[in-house]
C-alpha positions as a Python dict, from the first residue, in 0.01 Angstrom:
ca = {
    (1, 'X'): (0, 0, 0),
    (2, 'X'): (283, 252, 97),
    (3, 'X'): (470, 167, -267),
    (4, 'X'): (130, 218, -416),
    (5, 'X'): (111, 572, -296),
    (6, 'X'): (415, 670, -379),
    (7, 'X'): (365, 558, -720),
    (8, 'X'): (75, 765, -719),
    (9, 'X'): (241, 1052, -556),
    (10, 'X'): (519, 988, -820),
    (11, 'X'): (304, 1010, -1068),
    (12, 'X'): (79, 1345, -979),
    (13, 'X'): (419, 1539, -955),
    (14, 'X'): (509, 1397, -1333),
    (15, 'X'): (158, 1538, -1436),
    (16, 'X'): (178, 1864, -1277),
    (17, 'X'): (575, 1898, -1376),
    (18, 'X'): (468, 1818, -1727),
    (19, 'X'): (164, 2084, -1743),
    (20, 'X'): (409, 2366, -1606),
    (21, 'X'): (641, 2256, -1854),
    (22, 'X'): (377, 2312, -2161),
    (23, 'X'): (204, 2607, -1984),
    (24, 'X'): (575, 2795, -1978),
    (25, 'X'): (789, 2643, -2276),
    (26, 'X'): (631, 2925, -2501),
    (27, 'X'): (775, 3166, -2276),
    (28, 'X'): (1134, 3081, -2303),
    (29, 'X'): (1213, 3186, -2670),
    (30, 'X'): (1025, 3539, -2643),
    (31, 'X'): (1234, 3578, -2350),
    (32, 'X'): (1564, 3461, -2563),
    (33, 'X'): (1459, 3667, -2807),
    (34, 'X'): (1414, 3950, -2623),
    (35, 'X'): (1768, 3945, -2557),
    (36, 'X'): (1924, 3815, -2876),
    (37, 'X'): (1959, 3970, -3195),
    (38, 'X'): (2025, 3765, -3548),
    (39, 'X'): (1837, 3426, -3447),
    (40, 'X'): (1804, 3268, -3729),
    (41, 'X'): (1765, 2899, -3835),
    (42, 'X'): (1865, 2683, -3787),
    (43, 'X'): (2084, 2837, -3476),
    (44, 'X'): (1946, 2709, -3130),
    (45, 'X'): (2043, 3067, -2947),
    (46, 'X'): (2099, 3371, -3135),
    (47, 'X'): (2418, 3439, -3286),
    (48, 'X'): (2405, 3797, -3029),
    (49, 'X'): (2277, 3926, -2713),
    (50, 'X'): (2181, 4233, -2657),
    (51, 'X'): (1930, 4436, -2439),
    (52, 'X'): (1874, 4718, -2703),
    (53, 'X'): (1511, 4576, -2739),
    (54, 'X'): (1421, 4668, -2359),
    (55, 'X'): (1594, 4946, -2385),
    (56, 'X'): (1428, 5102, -2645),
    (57, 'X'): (1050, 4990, -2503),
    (58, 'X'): (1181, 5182, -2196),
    (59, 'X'): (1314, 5486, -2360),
    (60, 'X'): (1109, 5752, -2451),
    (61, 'X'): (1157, 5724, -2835),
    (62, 'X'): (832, 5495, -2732),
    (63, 'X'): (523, 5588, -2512),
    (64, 'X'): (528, 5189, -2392),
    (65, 'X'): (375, 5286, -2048),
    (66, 'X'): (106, 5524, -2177),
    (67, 'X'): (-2, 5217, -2445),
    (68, 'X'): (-26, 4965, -2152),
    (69, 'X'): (-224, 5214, -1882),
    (70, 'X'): (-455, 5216, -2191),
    (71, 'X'): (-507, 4880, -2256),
    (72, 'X'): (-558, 4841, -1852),
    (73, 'X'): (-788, 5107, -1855),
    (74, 'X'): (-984, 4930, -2207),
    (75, 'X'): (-934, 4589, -2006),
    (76, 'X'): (-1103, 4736, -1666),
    (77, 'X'): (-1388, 4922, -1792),
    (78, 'X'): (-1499, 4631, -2010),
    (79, 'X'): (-1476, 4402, -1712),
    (80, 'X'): (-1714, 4577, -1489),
    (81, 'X'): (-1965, 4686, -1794),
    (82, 'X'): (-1969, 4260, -1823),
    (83, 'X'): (-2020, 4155, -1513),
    (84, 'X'): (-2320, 4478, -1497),
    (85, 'X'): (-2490, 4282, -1840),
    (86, 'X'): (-2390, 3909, -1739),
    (87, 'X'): (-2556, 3912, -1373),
    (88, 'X'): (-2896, 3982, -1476),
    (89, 'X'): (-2846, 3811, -1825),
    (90, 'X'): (-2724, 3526, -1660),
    (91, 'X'): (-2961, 3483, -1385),
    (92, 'X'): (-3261, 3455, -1631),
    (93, 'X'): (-3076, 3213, -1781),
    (94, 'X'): (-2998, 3039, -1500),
    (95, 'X'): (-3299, 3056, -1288),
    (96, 'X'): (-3590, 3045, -1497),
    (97, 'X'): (-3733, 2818, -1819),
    (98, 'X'): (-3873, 2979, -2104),
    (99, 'X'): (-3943, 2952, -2461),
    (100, 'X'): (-3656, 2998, -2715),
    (101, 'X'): (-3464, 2972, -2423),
    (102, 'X'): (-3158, 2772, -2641),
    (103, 'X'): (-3204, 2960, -2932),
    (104, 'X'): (-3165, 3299, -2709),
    (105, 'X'): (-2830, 3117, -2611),
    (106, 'X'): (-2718, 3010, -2934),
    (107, 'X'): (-2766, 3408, -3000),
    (108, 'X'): (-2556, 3529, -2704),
    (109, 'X'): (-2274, 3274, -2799),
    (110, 'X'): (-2302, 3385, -3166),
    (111, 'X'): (-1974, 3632, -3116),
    (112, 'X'): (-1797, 3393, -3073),
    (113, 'X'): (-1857, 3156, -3391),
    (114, 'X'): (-1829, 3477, -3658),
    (115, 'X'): (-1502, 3599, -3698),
    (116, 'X'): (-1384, 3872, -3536),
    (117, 'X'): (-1294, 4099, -3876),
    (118, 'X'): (-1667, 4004, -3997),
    (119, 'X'): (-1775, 4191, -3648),
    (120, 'X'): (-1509, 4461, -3679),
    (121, 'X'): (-1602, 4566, -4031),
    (122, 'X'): (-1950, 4560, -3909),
    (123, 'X'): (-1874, 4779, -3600),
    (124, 'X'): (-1708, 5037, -3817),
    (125, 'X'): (-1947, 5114, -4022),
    (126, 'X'): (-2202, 5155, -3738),
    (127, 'X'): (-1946, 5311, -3539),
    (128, 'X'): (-1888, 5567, -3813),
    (129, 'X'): (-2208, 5738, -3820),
    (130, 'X'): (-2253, 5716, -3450),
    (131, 'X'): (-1940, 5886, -3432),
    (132, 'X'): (-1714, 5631, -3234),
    (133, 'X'): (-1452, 5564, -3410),
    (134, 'X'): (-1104, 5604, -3330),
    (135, 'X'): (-1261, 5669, -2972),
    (136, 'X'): (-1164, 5493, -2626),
    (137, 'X'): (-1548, 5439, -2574),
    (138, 'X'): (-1607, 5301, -2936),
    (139, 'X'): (-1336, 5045, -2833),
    (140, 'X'): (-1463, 4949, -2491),
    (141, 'X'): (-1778, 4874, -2630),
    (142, 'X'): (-1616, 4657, -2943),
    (143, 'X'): (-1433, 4464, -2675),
    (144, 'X'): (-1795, 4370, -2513),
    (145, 'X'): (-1875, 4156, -2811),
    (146, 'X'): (-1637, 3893, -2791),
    (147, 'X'): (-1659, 3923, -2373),
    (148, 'X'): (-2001, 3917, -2318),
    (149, 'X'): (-2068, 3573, -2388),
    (150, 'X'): (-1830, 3444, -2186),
    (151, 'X'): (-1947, 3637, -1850),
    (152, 'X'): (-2316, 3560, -1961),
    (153, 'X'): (-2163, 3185, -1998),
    (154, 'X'): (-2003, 3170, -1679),
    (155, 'X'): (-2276, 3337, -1503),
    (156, 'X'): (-2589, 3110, -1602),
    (157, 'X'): (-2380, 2782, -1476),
    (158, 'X'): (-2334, 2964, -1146),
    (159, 'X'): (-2702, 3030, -1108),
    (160, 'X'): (-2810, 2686, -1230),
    (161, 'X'): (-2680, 2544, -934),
    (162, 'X'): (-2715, 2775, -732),
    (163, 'X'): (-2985, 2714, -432),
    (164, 'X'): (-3190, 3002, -422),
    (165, 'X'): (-3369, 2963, -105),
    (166, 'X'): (-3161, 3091, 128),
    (167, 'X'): (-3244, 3458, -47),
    (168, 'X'): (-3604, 3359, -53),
    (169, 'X'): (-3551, 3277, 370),
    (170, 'X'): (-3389, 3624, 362),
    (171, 'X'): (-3696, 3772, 208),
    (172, 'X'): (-3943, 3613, 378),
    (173, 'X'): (-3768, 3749, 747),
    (174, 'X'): (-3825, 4134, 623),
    (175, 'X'): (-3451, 4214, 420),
    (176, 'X'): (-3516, 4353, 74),
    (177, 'X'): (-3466, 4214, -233),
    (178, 'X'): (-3135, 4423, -291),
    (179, 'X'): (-3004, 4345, 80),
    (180, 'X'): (-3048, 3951, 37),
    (181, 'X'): (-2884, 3978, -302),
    (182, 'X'): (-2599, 4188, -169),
    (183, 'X'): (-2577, 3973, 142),
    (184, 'X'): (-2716, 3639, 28),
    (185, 'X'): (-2634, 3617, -311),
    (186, 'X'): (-2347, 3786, -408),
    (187, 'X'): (-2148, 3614, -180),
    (188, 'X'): (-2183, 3295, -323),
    (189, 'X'): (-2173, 3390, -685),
    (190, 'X'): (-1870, 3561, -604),
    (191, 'X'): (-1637, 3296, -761),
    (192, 'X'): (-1823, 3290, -1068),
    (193, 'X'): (-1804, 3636, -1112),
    (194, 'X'): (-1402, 3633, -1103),
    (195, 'X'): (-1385, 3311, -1348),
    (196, 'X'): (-1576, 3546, -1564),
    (197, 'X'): (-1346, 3851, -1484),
    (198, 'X'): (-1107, 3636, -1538),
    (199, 'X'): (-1200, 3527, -1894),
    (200, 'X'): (-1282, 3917, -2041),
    (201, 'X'): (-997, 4068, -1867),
    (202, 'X'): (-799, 3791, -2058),
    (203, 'X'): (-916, 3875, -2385),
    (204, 'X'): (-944, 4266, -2353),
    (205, 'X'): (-609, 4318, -2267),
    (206, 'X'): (-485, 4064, -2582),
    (207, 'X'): (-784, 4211, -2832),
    (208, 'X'): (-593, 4327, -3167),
    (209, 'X'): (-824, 4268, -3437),
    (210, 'X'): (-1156, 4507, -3285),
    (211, 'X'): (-892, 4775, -3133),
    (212, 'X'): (-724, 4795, -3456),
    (213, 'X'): (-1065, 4824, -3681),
    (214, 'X'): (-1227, 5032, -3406),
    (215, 'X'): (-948, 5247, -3304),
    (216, 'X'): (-805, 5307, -3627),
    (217, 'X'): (-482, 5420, -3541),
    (218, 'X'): (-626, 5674, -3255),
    (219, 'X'): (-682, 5439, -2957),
    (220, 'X'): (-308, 5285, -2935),
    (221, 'X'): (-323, 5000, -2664),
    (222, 'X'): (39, 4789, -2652),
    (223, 'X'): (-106, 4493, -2913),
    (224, 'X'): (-146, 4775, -3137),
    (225, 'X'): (188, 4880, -3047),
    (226, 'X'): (349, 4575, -3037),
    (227, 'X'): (215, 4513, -3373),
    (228, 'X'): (411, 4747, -3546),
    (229, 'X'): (704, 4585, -3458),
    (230, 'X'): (617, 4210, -3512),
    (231, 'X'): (460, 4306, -3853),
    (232, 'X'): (563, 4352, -4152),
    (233, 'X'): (748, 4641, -4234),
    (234, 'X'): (1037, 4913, -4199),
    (235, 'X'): (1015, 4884, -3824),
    (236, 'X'): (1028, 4517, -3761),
    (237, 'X'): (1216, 4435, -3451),
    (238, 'X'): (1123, 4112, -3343),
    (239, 'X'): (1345, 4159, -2987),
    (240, 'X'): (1152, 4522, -2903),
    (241, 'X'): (822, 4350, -2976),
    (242, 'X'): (942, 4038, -2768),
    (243, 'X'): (1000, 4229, -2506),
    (244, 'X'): (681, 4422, -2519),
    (245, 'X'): (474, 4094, -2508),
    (246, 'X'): (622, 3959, -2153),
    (247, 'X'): (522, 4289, -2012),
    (248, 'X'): (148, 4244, -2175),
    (249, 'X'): (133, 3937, -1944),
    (250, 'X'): (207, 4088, -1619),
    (251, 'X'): (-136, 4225, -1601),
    (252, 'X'): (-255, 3925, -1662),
    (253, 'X'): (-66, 3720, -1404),
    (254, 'X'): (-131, 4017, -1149),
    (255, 'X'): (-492, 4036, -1244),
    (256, 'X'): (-516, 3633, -1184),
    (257, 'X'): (-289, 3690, -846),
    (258, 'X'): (-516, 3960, -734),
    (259, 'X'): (-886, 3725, -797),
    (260, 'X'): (-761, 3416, -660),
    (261, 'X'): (-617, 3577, -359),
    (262, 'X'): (-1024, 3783, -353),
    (263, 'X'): (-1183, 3407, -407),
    (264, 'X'): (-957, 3222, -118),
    (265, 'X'): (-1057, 3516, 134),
    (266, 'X'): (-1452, 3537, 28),
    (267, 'X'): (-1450, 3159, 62),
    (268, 'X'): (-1315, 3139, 429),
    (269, 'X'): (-1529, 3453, 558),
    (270, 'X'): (-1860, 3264, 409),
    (271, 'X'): (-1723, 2965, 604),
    (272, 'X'): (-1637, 3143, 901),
    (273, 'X'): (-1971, 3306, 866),
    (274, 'X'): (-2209, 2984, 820),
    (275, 'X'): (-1970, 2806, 1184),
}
């Protein structure tokens, strides 16, 4: 029995060491490249090293740090407006049965099966005569397209199996309907409301394709910065645009820090709170 464990012990850390290892391996030649200059194949390591790429994303030949408060700023504002359309949205969908209730579904989840240039040309035009484009607010609300389904997603699983009685108890002993949700409710939704959060912070912060349609050149978040120097062109530098896509993923990671740490402390108050 104790060889057994071990084995199986033996094997979990395998697993685990072998889903770090694919998780991260992507990360280790943009950071070699971020430091190396004429990689070509079939060399294993550049043929240089050099730091000119950070260098240059630091200096102030580039506004790096003005394109990434953007994108946080795109990637924050889009967040809440989601979670403000995917509560109620998704506790319809969760909570009650109704006619053309899949095809309503399908509908929501329809963003994500038509290409994203399809719903950026689209968005233009509209966005044109509404007088949008090339705004910050005509971007935010591009970015809700692709999100909202996901939050919307996300949200009608959490209310599906979610009990409801305890805020119909809460009702029933005089609290109003906003008090038990606030109290009741929102507590234990919580989580699903960070998975979500989670999900369309993800994909705001990494949107190209509806920034770059939308924005048209006016609304520069760091993909569209990044871009120019991944791209073709004059200004290809495939070490400065390295180096600006491991410091798009530190909001990321700090944004996933940040929820889980949120999740693990609502979790033990509500079980502090129910002893």
């Amino acid at each position: 029995m104790a060889s057994d464990r071990r084995l199986w012990l033996l094997g979990q850390k395998v697993f685990l060491g072998a889903v770090v290892f694919i998780v991260c391996v992507p990360y280790i030649p943009i950071l070699i490249q971020s430091v190396g200059r004429k990689w070509f194949w079939p060399n294993v390591i550049p043929a240089e090293f050099t730091l000119e790429g950070w260098r240059y994303v630091f200096s102030s030949s580039v506004d790096t740090f003005g394109a990434l408060w953007l994108t946080l700023a795109v990637a924050l504002a889009t967040t809440l407006l989601t979670i403000l359309i995917g509560l109620p949205a998704g506790k319809v969908l969760g909570e009650r049965s109704f006619r053309r209730k899949r095809a309503i579904e399908f509908l929501l989840l329809a963003p994500l099966i038509v290409p994203k240039m399809t719903i950026g040309l689209g968005l233009l035009v509209m966005f044109y005569r509404l007088r949008l484009a090339g705004t910050v607010i005509g971007v935010i609300l591009a970015h809700l397209i692709p999100t909202t389904p996901y939050m919307i997603r996300v949200m009608a699983s959490v209310f599906e199996s979610l009990d409801s009685r305890a805020e119909e108890q809460a009702r029933t002993l005089g609290a109003t309907p906003l008090r038990a949700f606030v109290h009741i409710t929102l507590p234990a939704i919580m989580p699903g409301i960070v998975a979500g959060s989670i999900f369309v912070f993800l994909i705001s912060v990494n949107q190209f394709v509806l920034t770059f349609l939308v924005g048209g050149g006016h609304v520069v978040t760091l993909p569209i910065l990044m871009f120019n120097f991944i791209g073709p062109g004059g200004g290809q530098n495939p070490a400065i645009g390295a180096s600006m896509s491991l410091i798009l993923t530190i909001p990321g990671l700090l944004f996933l820090i940040a929820t889980e740490r949120m999740v693990k402390e609502e979790f033990f108050s509500m079980t502090a709170s129910t002893r």
